[in-house]
mmCIF file of the N, C-alpha and C atoms, coordinates in Angstrom:
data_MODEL
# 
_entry.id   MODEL 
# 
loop_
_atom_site.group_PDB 
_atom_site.id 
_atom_site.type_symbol 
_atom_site.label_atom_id 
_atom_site.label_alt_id 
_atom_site.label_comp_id 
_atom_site.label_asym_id 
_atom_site.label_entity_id 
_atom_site.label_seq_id 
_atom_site.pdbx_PDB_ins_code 
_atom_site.Cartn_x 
_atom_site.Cartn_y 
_atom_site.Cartn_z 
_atom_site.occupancy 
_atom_site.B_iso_or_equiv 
_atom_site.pdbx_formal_charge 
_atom_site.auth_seq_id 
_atom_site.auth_comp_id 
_atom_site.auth_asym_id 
_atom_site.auth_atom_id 
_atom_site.pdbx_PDB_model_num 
ATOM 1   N N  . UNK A 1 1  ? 67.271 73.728  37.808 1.00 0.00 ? 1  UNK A N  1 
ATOM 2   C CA . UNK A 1 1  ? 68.120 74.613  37.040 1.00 0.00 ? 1  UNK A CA 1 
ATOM 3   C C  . UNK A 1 1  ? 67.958 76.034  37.559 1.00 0.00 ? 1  UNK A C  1 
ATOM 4   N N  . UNK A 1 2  ? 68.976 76.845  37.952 1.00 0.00 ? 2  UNK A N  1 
ATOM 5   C CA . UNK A 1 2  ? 69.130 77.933  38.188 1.00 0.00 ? 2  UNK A CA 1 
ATOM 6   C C  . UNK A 1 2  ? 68.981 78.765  37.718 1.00 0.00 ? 2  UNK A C  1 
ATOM 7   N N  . UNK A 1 3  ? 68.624 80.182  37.405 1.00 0.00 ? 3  UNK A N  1 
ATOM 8   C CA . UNK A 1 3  ? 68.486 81.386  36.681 1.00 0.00 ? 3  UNK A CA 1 
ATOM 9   C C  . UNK A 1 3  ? 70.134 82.026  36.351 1.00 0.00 ? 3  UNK A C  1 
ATOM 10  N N  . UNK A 1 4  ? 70.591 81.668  36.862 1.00 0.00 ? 4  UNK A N  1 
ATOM 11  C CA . UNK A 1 4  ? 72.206 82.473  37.279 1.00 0.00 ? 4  UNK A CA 1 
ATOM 12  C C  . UNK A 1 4  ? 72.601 82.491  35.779 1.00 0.00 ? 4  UNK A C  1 
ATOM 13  N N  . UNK A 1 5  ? 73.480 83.683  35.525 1.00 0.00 ? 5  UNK A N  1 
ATOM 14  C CA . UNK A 1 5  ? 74.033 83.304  34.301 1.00 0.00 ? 5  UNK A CA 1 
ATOM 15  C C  . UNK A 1 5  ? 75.361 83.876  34.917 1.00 0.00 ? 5  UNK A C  1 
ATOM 16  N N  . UNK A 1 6  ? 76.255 83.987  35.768 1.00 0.00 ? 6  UNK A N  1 
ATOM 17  C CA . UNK A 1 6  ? 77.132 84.290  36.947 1.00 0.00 ? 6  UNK A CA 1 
ATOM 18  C C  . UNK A 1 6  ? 77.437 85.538  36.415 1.00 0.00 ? 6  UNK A C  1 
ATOM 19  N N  . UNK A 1 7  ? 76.568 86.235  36.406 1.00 0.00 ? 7  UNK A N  1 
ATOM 20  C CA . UNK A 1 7  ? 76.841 88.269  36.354 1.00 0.00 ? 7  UNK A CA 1 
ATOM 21  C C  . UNK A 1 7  ? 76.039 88.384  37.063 1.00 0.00 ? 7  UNK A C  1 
ATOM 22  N N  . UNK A 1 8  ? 76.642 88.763  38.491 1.00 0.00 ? 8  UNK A N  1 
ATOM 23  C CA . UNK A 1 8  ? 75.730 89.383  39.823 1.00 0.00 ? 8  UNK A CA 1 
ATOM 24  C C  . UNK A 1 8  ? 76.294 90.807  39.720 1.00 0.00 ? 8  UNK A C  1 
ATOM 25  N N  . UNK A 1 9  ? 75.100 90.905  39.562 1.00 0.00 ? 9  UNK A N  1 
ATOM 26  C CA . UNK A 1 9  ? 75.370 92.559  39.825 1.00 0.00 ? 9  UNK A CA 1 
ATOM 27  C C  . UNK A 1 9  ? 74.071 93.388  40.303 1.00 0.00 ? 9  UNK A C  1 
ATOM 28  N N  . UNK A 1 10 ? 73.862 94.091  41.510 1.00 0.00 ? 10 UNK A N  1 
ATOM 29  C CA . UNK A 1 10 ? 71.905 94.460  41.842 1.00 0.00 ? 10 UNK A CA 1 
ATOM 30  C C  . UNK A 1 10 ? 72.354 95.911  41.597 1.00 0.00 ? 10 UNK A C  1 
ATOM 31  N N  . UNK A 1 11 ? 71.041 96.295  40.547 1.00 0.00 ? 11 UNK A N  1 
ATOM 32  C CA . UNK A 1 11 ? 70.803 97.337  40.072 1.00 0.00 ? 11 UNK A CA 1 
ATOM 33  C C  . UNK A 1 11 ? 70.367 97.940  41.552 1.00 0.00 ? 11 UNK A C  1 
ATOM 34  N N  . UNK A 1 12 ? 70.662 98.993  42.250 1.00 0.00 ? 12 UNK A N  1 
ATOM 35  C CA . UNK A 1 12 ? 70.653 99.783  43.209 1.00 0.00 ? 12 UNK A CA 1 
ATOM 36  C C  . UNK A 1 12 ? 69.009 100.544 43.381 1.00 0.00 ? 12 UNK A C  1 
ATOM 37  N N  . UNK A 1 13 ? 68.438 100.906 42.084 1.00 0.00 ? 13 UNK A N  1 
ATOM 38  C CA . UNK A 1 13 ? 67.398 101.478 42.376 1.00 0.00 ? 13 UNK A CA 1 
ATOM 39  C C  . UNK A 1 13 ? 65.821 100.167 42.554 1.00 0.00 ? 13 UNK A C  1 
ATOM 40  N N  . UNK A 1 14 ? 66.506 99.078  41.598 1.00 0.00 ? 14 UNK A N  1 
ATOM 41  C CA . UNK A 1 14 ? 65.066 98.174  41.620 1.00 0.00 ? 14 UNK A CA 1 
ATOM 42  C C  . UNK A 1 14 ? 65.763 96.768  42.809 1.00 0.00 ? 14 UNK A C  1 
ATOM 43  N N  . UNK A 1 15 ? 66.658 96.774  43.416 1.00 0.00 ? 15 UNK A N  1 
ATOM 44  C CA . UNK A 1 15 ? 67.203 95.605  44.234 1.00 0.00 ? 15 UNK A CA 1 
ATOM 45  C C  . UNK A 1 15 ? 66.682 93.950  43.165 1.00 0.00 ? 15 UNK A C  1 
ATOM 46  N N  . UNK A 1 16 ? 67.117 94.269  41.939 1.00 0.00 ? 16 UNK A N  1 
ATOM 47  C CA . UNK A 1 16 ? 66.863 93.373  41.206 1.00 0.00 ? 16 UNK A CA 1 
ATOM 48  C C  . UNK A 1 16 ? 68.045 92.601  40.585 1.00 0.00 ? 16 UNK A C  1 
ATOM 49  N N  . UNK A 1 17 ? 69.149 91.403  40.430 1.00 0.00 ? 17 UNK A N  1 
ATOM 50  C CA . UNK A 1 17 ? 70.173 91.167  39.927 1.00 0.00 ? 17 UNK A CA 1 
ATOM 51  C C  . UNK A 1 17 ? 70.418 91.612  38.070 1.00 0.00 ? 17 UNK A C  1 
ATOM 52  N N  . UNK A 1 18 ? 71.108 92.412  38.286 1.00 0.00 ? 18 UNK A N  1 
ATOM 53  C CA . UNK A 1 18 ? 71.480 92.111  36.171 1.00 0.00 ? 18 UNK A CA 1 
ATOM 54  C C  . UNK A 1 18 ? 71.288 91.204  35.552 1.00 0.00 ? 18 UNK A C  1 
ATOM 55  N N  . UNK A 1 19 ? 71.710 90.436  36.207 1.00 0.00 ? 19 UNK A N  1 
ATOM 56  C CA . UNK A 1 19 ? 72.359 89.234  35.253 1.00 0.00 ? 19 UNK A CA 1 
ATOM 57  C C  . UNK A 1 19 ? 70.949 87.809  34.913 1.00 0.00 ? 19 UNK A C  1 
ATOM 58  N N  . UNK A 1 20 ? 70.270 87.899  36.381 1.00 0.00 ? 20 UNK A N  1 
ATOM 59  C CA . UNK A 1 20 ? 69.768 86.766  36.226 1.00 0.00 ? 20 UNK A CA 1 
ATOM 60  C C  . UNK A 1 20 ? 68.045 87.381  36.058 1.00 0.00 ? 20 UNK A C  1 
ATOM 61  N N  . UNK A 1 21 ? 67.768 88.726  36.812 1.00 0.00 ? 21 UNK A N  1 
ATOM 62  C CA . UNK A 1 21 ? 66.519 89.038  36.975 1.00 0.00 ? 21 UNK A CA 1 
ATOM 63  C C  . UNK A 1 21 ? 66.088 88.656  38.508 1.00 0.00 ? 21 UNK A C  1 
ATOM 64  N N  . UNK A 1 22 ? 66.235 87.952  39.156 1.00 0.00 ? 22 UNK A N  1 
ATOM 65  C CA . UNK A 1 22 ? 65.735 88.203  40.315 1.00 0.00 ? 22 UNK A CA 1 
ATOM 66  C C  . UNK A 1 22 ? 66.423 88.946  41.721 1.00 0.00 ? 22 UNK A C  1 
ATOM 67  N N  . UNK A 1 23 ? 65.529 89.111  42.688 1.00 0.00 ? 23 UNK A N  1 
ATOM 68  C CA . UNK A 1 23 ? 65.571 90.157  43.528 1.00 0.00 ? 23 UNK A CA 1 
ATOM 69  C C  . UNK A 1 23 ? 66.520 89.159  44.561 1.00 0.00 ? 23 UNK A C  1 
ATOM 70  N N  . UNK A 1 24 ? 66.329 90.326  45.543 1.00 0.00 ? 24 UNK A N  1 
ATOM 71  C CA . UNK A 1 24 ? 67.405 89.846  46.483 1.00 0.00 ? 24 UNK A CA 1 
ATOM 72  C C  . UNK A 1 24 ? 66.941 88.570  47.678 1.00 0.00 ? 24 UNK A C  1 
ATOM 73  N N  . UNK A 1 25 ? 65.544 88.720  47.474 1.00 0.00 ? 25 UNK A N  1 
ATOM 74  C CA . UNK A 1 25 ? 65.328 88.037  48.548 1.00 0.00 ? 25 UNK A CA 1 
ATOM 75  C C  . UNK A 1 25 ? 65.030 86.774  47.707 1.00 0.00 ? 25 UNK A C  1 
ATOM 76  N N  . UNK A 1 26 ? 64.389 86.585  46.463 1.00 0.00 ? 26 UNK A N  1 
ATOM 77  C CA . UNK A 1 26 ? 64.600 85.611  45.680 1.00 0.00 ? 26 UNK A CA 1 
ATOM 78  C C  . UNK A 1 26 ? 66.376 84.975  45.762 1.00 0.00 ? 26 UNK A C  1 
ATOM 79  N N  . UNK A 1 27 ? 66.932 85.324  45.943 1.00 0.00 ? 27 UNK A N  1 
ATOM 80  C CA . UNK A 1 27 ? 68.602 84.700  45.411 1.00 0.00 ? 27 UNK A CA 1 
ATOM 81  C C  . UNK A 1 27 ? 68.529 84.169  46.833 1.00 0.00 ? 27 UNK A C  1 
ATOM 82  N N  . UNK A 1 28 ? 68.013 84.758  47.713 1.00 0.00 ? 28 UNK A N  1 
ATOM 83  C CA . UNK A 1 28 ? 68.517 84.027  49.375 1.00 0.00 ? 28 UNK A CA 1 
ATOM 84  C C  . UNK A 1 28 ? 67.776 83.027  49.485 1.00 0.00 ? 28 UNK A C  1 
ATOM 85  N N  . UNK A 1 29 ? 66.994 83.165  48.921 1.00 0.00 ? 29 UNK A N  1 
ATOM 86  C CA . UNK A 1 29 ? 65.429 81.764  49.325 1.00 0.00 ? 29 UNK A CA 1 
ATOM 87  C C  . UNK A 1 29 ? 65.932 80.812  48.313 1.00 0.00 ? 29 UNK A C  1 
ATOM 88  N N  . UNK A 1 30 ? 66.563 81.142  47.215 1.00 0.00 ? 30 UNK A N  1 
ATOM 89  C CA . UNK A 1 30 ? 66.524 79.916  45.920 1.00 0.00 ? 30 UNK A CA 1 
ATOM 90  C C  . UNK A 1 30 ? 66.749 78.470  46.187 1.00 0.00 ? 30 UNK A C  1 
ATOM 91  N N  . UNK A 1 31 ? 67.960 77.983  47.333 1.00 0.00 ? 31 UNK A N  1 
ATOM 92  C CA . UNK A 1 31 ? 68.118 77.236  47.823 1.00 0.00 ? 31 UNK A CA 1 
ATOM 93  C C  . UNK A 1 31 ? 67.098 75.791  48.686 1.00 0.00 ? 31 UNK A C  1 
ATOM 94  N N  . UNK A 1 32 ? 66.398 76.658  49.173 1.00 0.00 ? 32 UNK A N  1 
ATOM 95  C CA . UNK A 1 32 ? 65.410 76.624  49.704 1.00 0.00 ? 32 UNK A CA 1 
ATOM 96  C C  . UNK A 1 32 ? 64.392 76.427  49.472 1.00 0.00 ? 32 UNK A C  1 
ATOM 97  N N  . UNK A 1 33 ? 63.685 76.706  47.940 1.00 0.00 ? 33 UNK A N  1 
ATOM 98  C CA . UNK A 1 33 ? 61.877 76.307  47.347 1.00 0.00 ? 33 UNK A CA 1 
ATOM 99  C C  . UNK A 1 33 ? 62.055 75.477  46.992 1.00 0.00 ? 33 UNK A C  1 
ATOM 100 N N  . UNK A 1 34 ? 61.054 75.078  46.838 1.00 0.00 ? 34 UNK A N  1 
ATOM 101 C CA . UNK A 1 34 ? 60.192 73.504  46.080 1.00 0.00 ? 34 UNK A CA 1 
ATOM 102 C C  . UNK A 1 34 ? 60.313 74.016  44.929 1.00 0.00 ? 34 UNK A C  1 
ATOM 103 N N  . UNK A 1 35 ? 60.099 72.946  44.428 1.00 0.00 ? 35 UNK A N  1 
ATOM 104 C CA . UNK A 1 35 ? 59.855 73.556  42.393 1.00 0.00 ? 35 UNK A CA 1 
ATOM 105 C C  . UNK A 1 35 ? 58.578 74.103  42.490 1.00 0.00 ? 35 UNK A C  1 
ATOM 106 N N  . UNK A 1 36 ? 57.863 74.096  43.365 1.00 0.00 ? 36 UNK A N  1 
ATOM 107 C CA . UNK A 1 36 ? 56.873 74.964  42.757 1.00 0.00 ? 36 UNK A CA 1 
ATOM 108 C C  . UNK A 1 36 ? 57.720 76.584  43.107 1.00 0.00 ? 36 UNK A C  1 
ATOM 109 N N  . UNK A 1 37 ? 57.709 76.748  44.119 1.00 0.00 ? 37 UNK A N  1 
ATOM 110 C CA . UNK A 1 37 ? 58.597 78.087  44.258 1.00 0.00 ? 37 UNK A CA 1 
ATOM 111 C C  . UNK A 1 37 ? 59.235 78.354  43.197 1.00 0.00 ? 37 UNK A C  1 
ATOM 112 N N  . UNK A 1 38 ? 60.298 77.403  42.795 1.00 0.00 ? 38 UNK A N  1 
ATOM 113 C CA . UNK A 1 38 ? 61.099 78.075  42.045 1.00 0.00 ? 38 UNK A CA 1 
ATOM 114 C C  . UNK A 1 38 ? 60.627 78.285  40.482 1.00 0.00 ? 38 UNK A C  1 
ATOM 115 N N  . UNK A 1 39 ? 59.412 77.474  40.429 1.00 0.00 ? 39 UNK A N  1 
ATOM 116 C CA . UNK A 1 39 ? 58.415 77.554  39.109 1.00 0.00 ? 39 UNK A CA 1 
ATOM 117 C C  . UNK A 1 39 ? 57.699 79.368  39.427 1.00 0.00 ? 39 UNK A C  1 
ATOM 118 N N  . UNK A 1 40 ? 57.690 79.348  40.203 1.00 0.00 ? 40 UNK A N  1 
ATOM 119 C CA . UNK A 1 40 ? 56.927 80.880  40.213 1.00 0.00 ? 40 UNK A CA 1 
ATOM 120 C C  . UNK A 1 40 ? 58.115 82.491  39.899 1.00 0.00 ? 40 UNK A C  1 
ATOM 121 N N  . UNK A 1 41 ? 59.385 81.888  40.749 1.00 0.00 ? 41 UNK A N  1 
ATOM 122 C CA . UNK A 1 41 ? 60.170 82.852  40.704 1.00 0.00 ? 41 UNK A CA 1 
ATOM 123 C C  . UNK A 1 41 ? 60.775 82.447  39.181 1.00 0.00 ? 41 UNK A C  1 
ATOM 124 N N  . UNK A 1 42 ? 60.900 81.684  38.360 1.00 0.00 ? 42 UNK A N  1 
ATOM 125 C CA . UNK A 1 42 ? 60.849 81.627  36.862 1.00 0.00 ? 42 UNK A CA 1 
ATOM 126 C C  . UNK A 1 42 ? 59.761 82.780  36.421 1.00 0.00 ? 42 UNK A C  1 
ATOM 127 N N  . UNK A 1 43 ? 58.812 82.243  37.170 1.00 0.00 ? 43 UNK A N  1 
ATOM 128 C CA . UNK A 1 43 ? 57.297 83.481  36.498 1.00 0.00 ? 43 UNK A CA 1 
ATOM 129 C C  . UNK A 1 43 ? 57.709 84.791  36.359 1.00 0.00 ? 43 UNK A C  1 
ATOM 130 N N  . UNK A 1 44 ? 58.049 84.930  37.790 1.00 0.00 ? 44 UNK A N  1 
ATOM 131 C CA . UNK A 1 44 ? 58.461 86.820  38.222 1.00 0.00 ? 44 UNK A CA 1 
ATOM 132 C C  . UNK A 1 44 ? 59.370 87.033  37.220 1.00 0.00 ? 44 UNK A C  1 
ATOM 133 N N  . UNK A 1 45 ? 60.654 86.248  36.771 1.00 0.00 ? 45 UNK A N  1 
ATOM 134 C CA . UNK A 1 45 ? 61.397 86.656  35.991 1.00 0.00 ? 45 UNK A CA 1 
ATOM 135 C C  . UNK A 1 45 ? 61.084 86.829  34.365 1.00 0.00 ? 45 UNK A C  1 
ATOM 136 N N  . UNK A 1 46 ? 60.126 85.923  34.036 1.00 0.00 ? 46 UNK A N  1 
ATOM 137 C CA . UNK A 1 46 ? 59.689 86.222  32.527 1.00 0.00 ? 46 UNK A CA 1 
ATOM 138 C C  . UNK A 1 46 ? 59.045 87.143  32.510 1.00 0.00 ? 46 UNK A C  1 
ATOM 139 N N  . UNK A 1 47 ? 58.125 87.966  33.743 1.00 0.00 ? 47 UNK A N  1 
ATOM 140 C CA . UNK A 1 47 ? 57.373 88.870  33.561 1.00 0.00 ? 47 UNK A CA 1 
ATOM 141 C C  . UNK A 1 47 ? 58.124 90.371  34.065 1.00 0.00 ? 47 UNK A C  1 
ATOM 142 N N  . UNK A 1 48 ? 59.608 90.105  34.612 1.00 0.00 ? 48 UNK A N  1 
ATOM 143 C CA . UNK A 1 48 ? 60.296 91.144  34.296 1.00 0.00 ? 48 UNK A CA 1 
ATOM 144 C C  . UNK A 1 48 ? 61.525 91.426  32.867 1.00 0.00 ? 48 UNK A C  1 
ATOM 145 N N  . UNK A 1 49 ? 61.484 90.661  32.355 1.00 0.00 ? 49 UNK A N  1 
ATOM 146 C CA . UNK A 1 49 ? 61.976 90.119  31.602 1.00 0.00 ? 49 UNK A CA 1 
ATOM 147 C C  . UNK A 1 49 ? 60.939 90.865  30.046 1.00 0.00 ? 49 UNK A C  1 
ATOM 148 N N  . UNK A 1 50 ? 59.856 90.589  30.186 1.00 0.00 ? 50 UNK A N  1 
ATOM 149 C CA . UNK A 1 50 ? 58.762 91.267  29.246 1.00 0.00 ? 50 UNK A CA 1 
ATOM 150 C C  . UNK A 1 50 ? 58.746 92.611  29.409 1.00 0.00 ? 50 UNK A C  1 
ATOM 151 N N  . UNK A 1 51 ? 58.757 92.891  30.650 1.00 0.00 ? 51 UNK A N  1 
ATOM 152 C CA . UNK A 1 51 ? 58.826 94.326  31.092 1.00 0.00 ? 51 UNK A CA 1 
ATOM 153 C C  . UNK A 1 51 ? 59.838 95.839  30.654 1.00 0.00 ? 51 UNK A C  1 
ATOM 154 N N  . UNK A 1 52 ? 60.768 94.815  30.673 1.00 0.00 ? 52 UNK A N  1 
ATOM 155 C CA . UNK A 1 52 ? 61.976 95.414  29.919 1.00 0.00 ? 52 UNK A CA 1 
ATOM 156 C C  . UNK A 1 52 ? 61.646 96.224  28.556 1.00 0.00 ? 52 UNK A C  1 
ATOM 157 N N  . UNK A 1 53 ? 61.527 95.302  27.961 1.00 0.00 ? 53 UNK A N  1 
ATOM 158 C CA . UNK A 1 53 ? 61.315 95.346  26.418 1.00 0.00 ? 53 UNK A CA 1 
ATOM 159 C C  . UNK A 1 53 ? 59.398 95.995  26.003 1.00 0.00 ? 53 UNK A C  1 
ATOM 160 N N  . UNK A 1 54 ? 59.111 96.540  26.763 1.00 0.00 ? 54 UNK A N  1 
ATOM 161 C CA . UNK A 1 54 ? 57.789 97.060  26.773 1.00 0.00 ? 54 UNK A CA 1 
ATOM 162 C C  . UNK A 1 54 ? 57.898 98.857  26.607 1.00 0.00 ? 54 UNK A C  1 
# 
């Protein structure tokens, strides 16, 4: 399952997507990881995701 919620949009100062939370080089690789990968880039995103709201 994908992060996408299809609002791409990269915030310019953090190269981070709006919509879904991950970065740019995350969206190019997504294709590409193992579930463990993509179990981690879940991680990065809950912990930007917390970040927010801090």
């Amino acid at each position: 399952m994908s992060p996408c919620v299809s609002v791409c949009r990269m915030d310019e100062k953090t190269d981070i997507c709006l919509g879904c939370l991950r970065t740019r080089n995350e969206l190019i690789q997504w294709s590409t990881l193992d579930e463990d990968g993509k179990f981690a880039v879940w991680n990065s995103i809950d912990k930007r995701l917390q970040a927010r709201w801090v």
